[in-house]
N, C-alpha and C positions, 0 to 999 in steps of 0.2 A: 535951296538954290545952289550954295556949292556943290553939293551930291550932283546935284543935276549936270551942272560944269565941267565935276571932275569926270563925268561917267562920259560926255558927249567927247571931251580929248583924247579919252580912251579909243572910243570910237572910232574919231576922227585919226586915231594912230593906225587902227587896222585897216580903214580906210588907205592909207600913204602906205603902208608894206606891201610891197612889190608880190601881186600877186597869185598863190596859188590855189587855192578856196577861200574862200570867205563866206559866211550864213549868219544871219542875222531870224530871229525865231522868238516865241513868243507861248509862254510858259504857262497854262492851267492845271493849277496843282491843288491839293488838297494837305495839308501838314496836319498828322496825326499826333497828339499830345498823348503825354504819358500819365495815367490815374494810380495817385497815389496816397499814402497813408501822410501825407504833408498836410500842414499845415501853413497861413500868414501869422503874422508878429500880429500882439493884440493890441492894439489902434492903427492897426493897417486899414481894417476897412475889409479884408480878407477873411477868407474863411480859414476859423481857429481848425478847423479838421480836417479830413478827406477830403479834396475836391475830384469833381467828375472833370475827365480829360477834355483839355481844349482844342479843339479841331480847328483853328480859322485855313480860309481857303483861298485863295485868289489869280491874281494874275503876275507875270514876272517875263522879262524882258532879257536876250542873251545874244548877244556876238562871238562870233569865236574864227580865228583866222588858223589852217593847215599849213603847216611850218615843214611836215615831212609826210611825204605819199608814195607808200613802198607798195603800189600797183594793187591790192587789194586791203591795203590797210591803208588809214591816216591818223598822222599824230596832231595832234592842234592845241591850242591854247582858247580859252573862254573867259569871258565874265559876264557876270547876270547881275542884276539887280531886280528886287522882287518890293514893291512898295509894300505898305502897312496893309494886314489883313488880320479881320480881330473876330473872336468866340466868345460866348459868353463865359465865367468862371461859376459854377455852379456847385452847391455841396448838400446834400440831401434834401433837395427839391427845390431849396431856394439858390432865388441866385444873386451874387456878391456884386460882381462886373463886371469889366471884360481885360480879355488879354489879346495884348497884340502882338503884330512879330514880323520886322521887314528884315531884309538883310540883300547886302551887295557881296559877289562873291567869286576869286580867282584861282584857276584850277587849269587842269591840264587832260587832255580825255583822247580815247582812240576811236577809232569807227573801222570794223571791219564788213566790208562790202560781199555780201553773198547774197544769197538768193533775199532774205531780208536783211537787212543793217542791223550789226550787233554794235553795239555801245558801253564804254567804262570809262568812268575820269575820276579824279581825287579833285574836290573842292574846299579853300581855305575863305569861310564864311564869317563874317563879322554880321552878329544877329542884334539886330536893337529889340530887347523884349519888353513890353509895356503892358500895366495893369492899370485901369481905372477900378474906384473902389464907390460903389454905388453909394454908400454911406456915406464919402466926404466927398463926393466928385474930381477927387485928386487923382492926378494920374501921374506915374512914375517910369521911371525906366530905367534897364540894366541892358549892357555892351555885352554879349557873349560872343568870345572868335574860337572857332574849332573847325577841325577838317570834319569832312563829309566824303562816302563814296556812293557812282550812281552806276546804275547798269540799265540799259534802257534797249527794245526792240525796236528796232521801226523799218520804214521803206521809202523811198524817194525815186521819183517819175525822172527816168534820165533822159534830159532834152539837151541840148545843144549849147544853149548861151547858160541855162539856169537851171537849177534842179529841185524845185517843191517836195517837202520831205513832210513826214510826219512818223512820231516816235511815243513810244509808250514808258516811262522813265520812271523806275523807283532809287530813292534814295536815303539814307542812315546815315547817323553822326557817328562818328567815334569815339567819342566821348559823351557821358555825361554827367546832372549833378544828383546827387541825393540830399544834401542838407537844405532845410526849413528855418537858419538858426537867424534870416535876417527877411527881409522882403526880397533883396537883392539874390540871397540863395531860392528862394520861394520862387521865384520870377525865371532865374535859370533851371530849377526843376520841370516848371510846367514847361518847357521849351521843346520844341516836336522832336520825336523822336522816330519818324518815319514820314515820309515824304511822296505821296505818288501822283504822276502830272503824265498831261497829254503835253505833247511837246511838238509844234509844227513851225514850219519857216520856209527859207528857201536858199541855194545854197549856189552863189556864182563861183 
């Protein structure tokens, strides 16, 4: 419920800035986890070895107001928020349980306006990553915040009052983790390490 709160006064702030685009968009992505020679802690509930990469998929929600519009370019500011979307955790055929992964996220991004729309921003991501463990039905979770960058194609129908866009967007962390030595590292390991989303909206 605060999430909810803090996200809508956000909102509601690019709302009240005097202004000169604003887009509001609506995010189907797929986040591609990383498979690796990890391991969980043993009374995790996790798998003691290799697990197969977690893929959860979902939906994710983003505003973003143009603060600078130098005639074929624009500079803007964004935030997204992407609810809970979970995979199974699986290690040679069987499977453990699932991991999840939402995250609210502010960033800064360009759009240059040619015959298709080219895209880039740097995003600062605060990830909740969560594991249920089929074994104990517990479920856990670890805070990871790291930047992200995206670069994305797209096109938008140029009307008059508003302009319906649709964008092809991938995106990578920059950082990540390699150690298994807790649940809490475990957790940030399996955390996506590629990102790719259809991306549509509309853009007054």
């Amino acid at each position: 419920m605060k999430k909810a709160l803090a996200i809508g006064v956000v909102l509601l702030g690019f709302a009240s800035v005097p202004v000169r685009a604003t887009e509001f968009g609506i995010l189907l992505d797929k986040a591609i986890g990383r498979e690796e020679a990890l391991g969980g802690s043993g009374g995790s509930g996790l798998p003691p070895l290799g697990y197969d990469a977690s893929s959860p998929g979902g939906i994710g929600f983003r505003a973003a107001y143009t603060f600078m519009n130098l005639k074929a370019t624009d500079l803007g500011a964004a935030i997204t928020y992407h609810p809970k979307s979970q995979d199974n955790i699986t290690s040679g055929g069987t499977t453990y349980g699932k991991f999840g992964s939402e995250y609210t996220a502010i960033g800064i991004q360009a759009d240059w306006k040619l015959l298709f729309d080219l895209h880039a921003g740097l995003d600062m991501r605060s990830e909740k990553l969560t594991t249920t463990s089929n074994a104990t039905g517990a479920t856990d979770s670890t805070t990871l915040v790291r930047p992200w960058v995206k670069a994305g194609l797209g096109y938008a129908l140029p009307l008059p009052a508003a302009s319906p866009f649709v964008r092809l967007e991938v995106a990578v962390p920059l950082t990540k983790e390699d150690s298994s030595s807790s649940t809490d590292d475990f957790r940030k390991a399996m955390a996506p390490s590629l990102q790719v989303a259809l991306y549509g909206g509309i853009r007054f």
